[in-house]
C-alpha positions in Angstrom: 8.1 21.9 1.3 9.8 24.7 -1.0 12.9 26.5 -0.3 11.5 30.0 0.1 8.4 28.5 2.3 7.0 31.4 3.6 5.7 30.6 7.5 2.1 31.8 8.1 0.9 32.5 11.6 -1.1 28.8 13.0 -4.7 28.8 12.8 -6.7 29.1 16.0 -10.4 28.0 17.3 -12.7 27.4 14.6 -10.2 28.0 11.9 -7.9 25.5 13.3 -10.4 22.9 14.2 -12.4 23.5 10.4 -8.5 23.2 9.1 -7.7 19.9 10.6 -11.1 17.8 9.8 -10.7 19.2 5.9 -6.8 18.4 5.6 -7.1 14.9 7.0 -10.2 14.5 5.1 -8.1 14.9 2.2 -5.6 12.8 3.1 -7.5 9.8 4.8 -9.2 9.6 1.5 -6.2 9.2 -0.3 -5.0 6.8 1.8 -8.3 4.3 1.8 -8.2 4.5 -1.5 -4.8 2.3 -1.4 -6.7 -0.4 0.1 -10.6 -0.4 -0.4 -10.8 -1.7 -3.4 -8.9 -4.7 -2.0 -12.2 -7.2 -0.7 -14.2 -5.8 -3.9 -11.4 -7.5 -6.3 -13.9 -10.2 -7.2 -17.3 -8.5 -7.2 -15.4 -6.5 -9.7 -13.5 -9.1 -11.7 -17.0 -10.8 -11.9 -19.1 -7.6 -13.2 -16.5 -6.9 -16.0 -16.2 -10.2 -16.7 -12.2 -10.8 -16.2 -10.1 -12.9 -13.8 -9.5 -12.6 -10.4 -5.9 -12.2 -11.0 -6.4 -9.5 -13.6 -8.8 -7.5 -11.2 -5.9 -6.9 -9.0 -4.4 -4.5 -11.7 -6.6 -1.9 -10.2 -4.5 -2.2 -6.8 -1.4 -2.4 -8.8 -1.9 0.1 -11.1 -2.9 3.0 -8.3 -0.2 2.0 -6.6 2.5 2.4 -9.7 1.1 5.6 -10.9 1.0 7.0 -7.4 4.8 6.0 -6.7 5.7 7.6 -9.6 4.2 10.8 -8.9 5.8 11.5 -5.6 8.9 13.0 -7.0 7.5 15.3 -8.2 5.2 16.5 -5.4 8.4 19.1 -4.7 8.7 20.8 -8.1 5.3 21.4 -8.1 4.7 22.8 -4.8 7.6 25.3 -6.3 6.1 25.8 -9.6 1.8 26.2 -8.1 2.5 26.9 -4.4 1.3 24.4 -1.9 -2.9 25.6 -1.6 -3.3 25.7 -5.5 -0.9 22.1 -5.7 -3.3 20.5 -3.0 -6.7 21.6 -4.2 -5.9 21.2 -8.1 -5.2 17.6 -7.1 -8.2 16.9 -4.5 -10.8 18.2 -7.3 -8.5 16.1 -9.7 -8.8 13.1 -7.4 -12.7 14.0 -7.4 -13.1 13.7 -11.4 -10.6 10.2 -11.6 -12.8 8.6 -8.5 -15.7 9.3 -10.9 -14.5 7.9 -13.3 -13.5 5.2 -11.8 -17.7 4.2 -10.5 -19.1 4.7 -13.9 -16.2 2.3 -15.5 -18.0 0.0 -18.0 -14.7 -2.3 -18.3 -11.5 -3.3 -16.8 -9.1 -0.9 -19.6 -11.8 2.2 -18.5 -11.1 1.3 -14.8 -7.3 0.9 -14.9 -6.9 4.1 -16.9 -9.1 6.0 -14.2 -7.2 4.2 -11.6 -4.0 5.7 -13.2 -5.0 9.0 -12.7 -6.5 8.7 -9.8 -2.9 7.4 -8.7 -1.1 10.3 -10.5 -3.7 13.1 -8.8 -2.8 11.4 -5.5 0.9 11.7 -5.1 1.3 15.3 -4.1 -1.9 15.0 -1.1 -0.3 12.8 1.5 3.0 14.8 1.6 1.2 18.1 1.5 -1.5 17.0 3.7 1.3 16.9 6.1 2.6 19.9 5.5 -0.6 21.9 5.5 -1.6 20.3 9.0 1.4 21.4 10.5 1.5 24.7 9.5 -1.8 25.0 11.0 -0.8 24.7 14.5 1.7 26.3 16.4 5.5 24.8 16.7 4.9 23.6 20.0 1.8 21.6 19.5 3.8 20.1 16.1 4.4 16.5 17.8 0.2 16.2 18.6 -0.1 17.6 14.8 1.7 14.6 13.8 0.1 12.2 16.0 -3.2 13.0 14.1 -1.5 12.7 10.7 -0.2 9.4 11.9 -3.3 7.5 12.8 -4.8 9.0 9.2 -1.8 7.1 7.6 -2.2 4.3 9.9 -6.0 4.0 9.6 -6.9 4.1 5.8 -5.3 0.9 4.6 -7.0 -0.9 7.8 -10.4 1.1 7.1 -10.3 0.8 3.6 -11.3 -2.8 3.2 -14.0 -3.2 5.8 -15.4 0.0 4.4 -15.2 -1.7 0.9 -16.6 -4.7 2.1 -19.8 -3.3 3.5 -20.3 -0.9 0.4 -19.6 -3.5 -1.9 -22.3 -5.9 -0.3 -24.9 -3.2 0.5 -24.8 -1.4 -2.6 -22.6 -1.6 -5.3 -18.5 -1.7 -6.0 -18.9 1.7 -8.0 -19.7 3.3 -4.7 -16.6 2.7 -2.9 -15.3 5.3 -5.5 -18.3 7.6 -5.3 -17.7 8.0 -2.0 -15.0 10.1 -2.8 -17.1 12.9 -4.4 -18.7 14.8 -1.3 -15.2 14.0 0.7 -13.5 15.3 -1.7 -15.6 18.5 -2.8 -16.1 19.3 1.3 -12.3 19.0 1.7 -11.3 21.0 -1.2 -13.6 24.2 -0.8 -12.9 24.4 3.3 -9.0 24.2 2.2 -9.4 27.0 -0.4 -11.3 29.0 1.9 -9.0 28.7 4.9 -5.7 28.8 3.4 -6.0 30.5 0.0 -4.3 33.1 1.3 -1.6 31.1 3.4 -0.1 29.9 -0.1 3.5 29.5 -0.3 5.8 31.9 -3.0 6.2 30.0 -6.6 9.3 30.1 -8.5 10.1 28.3 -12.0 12.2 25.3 -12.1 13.4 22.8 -15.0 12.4 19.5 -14.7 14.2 16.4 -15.4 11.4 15.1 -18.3 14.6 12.4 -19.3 14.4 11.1 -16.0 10.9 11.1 -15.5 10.5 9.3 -18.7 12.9 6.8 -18.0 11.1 6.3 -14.4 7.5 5.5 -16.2 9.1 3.4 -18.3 11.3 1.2 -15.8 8.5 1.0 -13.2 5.7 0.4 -15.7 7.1 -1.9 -18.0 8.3 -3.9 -14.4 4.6 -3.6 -13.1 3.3 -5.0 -16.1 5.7 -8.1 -16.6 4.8 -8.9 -12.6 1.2 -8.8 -13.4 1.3 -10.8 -16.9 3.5 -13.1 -16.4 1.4 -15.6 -14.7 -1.2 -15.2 -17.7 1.7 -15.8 -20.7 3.6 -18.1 -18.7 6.5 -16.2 -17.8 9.8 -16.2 -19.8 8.2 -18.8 -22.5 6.5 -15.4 -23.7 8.2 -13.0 -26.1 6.3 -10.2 -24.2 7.6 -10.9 -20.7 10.9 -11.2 -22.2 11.0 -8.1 -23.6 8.9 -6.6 -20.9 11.7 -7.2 -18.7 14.8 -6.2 -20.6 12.7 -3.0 -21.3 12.7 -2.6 -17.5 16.4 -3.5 -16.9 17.5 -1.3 -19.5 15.1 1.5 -18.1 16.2 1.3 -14.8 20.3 1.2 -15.5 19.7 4.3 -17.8 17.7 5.9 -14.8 20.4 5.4 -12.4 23.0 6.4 -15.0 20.9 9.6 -15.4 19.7 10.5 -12.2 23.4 10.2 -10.8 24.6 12.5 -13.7 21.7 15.3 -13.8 21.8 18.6 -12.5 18.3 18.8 -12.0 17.2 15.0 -11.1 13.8 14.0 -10.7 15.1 11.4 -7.8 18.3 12.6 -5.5 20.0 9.0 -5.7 22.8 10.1 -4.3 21.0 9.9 -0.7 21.8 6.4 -0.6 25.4 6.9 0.1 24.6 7.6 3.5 23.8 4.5 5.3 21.1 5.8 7.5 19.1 6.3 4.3 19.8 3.5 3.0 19.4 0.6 5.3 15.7 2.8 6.3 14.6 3.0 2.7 15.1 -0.1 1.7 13.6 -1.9 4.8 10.6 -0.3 4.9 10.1 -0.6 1.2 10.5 -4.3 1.9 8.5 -4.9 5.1 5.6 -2.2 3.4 5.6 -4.6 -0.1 4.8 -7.7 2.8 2.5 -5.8 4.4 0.0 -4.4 1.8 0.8 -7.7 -0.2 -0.4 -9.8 2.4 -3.1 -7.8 3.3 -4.8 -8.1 0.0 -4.7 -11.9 -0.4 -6.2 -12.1 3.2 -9.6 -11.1 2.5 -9.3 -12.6 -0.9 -8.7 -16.2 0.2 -11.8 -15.3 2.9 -13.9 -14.8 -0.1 -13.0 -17.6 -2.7 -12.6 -20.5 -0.5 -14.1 -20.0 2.7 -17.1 -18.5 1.6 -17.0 -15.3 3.5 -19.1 -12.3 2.3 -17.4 -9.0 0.8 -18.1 -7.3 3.7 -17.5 -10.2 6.4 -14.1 -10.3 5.2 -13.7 -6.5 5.6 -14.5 -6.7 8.7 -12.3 -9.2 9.5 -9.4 -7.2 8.6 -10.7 -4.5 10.8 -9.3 -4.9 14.3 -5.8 -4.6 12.9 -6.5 -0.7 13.6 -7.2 -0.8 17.5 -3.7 -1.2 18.9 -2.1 0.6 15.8 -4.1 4.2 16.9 -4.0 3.6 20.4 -0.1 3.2 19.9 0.2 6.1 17.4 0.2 9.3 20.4 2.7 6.5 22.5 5.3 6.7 19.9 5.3 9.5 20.1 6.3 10.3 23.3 8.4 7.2 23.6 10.1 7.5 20.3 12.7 10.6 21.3 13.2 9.0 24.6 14.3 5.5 23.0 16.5 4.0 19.8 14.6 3.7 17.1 16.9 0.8 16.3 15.2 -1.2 19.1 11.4 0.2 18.2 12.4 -0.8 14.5 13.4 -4.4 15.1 10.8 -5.0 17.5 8.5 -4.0 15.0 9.7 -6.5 12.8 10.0 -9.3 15.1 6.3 -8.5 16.0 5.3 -8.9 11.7 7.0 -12.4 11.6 5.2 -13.4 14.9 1.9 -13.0 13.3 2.9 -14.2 10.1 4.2 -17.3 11.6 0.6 -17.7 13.5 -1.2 -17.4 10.2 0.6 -20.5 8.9 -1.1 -22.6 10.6 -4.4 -21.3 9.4 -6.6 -24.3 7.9 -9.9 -24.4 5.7 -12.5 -24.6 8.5 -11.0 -22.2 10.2 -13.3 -19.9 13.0 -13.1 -16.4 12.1 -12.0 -16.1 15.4 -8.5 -17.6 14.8 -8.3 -15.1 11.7 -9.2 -11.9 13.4 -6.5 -13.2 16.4 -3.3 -12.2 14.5 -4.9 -9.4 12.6 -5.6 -7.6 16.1 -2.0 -8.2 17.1 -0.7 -7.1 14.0 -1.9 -3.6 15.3 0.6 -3.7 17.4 3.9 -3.6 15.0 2.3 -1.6 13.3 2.2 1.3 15.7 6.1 0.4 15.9 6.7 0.5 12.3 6.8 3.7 10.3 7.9 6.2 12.5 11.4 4.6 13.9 12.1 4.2 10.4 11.3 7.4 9.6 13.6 8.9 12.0 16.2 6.8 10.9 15.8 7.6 7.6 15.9 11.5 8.2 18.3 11.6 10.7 21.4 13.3 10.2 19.9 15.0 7.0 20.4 18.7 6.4 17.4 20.6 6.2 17.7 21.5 2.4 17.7 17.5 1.7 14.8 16.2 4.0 12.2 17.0 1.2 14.1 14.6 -1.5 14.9 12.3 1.4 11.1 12.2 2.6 9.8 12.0 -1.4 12.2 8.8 -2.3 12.0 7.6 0.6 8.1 7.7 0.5 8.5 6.5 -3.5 10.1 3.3 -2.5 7.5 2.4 -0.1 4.5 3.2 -2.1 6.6 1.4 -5.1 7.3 -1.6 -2.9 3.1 -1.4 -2.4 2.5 -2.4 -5.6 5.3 -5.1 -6.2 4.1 -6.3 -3.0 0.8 -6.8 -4.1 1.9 -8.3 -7.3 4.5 -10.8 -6.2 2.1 -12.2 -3.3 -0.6 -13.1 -6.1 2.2 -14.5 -7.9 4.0 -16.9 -5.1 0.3 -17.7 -4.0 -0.7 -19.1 -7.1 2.4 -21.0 -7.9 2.9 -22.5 -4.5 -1.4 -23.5 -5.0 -0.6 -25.2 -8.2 2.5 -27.0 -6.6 0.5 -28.2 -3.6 -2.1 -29.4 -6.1 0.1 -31.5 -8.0 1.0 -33.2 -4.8 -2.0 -33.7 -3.7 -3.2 -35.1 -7.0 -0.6 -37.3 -7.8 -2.4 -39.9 -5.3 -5.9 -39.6 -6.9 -6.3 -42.5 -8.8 -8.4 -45.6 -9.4 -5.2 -48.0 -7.5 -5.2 -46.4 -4.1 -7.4 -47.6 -2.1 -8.0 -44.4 0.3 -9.0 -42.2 -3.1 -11.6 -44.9 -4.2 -12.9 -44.9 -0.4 -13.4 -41.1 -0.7 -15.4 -41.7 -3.8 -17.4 -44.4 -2.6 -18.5 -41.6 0.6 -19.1 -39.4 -1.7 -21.3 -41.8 -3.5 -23.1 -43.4 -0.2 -23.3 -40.3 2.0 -24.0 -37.4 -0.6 -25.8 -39.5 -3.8 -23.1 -38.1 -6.0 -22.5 -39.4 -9.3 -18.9 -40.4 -10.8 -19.0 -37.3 -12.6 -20.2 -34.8 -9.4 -17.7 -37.3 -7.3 -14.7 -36.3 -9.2 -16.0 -32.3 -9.2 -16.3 -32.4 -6.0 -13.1 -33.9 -4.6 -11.6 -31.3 -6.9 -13.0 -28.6 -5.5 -11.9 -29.9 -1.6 -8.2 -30.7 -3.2 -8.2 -26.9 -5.0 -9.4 -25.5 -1.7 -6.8 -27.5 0.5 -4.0 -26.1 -2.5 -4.6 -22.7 -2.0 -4.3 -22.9 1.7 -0.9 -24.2 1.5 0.4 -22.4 -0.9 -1.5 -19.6 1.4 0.4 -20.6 4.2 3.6 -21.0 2.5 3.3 -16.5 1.4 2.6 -16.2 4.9 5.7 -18.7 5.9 7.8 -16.5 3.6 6.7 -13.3 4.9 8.3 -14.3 8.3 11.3 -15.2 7.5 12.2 -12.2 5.5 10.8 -9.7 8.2 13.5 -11.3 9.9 16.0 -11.1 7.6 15.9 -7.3 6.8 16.5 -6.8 10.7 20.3 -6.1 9.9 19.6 -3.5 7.7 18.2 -1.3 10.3 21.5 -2.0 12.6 23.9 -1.0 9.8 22.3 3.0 10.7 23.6 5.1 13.0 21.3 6.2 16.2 18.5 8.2 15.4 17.2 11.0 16.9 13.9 11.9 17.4 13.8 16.0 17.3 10.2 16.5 16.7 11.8 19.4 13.9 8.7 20.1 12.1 11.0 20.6 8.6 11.6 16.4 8.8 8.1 15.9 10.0 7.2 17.9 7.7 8.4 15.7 4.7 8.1 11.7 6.6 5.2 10.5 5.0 
């Protein structure tokens, strides 16, 4: 990852073995941590006594802090060296996931969730780079066929994991967790490659641009996240909220382009092949993750379905996404990555479209259906983009390339997240209002329904009235469910071109680009 990388001899036998299982440790963690707090949203929105909607700040939150903190995984590999970077941030991660279980209120939680986001950003980039150096150059493509099923696997993991914890214990735990991972992981790295550390050199760093990036991307999370709450634009704070973040963002660009030292190389997208990879796999990753955390969500509020249950549900997403992982990557330098790409995407908006016609007495067979294909575009997903997004790059740019590129997706993550919750809940109320405007004392069919409610069930006018609300409310969200998932479709589609407007890419297996893709 730095320039004067020295290059170790691999490990071998038990060393290598030992190596492996403690560097993907590390990095698996991180990534379930993205996504296991996702089917635990309301046990913990309930315990701390906020919203629903609130409760997701601790997906959005993680997700922001960790984007930001990529960039700057590189000058601190140069400044502590790659063992000392990695371990510093895994007993880091250790103390914030701590934190995190003994959290006696939402602000607590989201300020442990924030560093446990900041700790984060330099483990999955030098998990990678670790792992490779451990085995030799030509065993590099299995290497990364392990680090891509890690990648792969946490956010699918994560919330069956956090389902069962959540049910059979307590939500603290699916933090605590972390602490004997994370300890294991971080004293069999610093035994085994203490003394594999890579040179350390000083370097300025861009603290104008890094400011300016906080303040952009927070101030943009924030107005996503409130705005439902203040009603949008009507509030003073969302207003200013988002003029912060406009203002912030043009100055960063401004900045960035201007820089000798930039925190972000913006000057990658000029090339084409970077561009149209970054940006559609920020966009198709923001769907993703978005959509997988109202999944379990809805399972859970309206259909009844146990913490756990609805983790589990989620589950089979991961069987054809690791059986494809080692496929790739033999197919992938045989084949354009053009064609893997848009099949990929074709195969999302298949799945999405299926989940539109999802209803409220749905089986949980007909749920776990399209999960189990979506395994398959997602073995297709990241790394044809990833090629394309590194191909053609000199070697002294993959690092930046991989680090923004990898900021834009994790960035995406959280908008993702934020902007499903959003659309959900404003399509829910539209549906309700239509729904609603036909409930009243002259239509015949309405006072029917009451009078079942009455004859059949011994309700009340009162318990009549709650109850038909509840089944309208349940029908709303379903729709306006469907209507996310409807969405979801057609813009997987519509980023398609993006990937055609790159060049061919080549799949070269060079460990220096692998080294830097996730």
């Amino acid at each position: 990852m730095t320039a004067n990388q020295s290059n170790p001899p691999p490990l071998t036998g038990t060393a290598l073995a030992l190596g492996s299982l403690s560097v993907g440790l590390a990095g698996f963690m991180t990534v379930l941590d993205s996504s296991i707090a996702n089917v635990a949203i309301p046990t913990i929105s309930g315990n701390l006594g906020v919203s629903v909607d609130e409760g997701t700040w601790v997906i959005t939150v993680f997700a922001a802090a960790n984007s930001v903190a990529i960039p700057l995984t590189g000058w601190l590999t140069q400044r502590l060296g790659q063992v000392k970077l990695f371990v510093g941030s895994i007993l880091l991660f250790v103390l914030a996931s701590w934190l995190c279980g003994i959290a006696p209120s939402l602000p607590f939680l989201l300020g442990a969730r924030v560093l446990q986001g900041l700790v984060a950003g330099p483990l999955i980039p030098m998990s990678q780079a670790l792992l490779l150096s451990s085995w030799p150059k030509a065993k590099s493509s299995l290497a990364l066929s392990l680090f891509s099923m890690i990648v792969v696997t946490g956010p699918i993991v994560g919330p069956s994991l956090g389902g069962w914890v959540t049910d059979s214990y307590a939500w603290s735990w699916i933090f605590y967790i972390n602490i004997p991972v994370g300890l294991f992981a971080a004293t069999m790295v610093w035994f085994l490659y203490r003394k594999r550390d890579t040179p350390t050199r000083k370097l300025p760093i861009d603290f104008v641009g890094l400011t300016l990036l906080i303040v952009w991307v927070a101030s943009l999370q924030v107005m996503l996240d409130k705005g439902k709450d203040l009603d949008w634009f009507s509030s003073s704070t969302i207003v200013i909220l988002t003029i912060v973040a406009v203002v912030g963002l043009v100055l960063f660009i401004i900045w960035e382009l201007t820089d000798k030292n930039p925190v972000v190389d913006l000057t990658l997208f000029k090339q084409r092949n970077f561009l149209g990879g970054t940006i559609s796999i920020a966009i198709a990753y923001g769907i993703f993750f978005g959509t997988l955390v109202l999944l379990p969500q809805w399972m859970q509020e309206y259909l009844g379905y146990r913490a756990v249950d609805s983790g589990l549900a989620t589950a089979p997403l991961g069987i054809f996404a690791v059986i494809g992982a080692p496929i790739m990557g033999k197919l992938l330098p045989r084949s354009d990555a053009r064609i893997i790409g848009t099949l990929a995407f074709v195969g999302f908006a298949i799945v999405y479209y299926m989940r539109t016609f999802f209803f409220t007495d749905i089986s949980e067979g007909y749920i776990i259906l399209p999960t189990l294909l979506q395994g398959i575009p997602m073995a297709l997903f990241f790394a044809p983009l990833t090629v394309i997004i590194l191909s053609g790059q000199p070697p002294e740019k993959v690092p930046a390339a991989a680090g923004l590129s990898t900021f834009a997706r994790m960035f995406f993550g959280g908008i993702g997240t934020s902007l499903a919750g959003v659309v959900w809940n404003n399509r829910t109320i539209m549906h309700h209002e239509i729904l609603t405007q036909q409930s009243s004392p002259t239509n015949p069919l309405f006072n029917a329904q009451m009078d079942s409610y009455h004859s059949l069930l011994g309700l009340g006018q009162g318990s009549s009235y709650a109850l038909f609300d509840h089944v309208v409310q349940s029908q709303s969200a379903m729709l306006g469910l469907n209507d996310v998932f409807y969405g979801a479709a057609v813009v997987m589609i519509l980023i398609i071109p993006l990937i055609w407007i790159t060049k061919p890419g080549k799949a070269s297996g060079s460990s220096d680009a692998a080294a830097a893709a996730h």
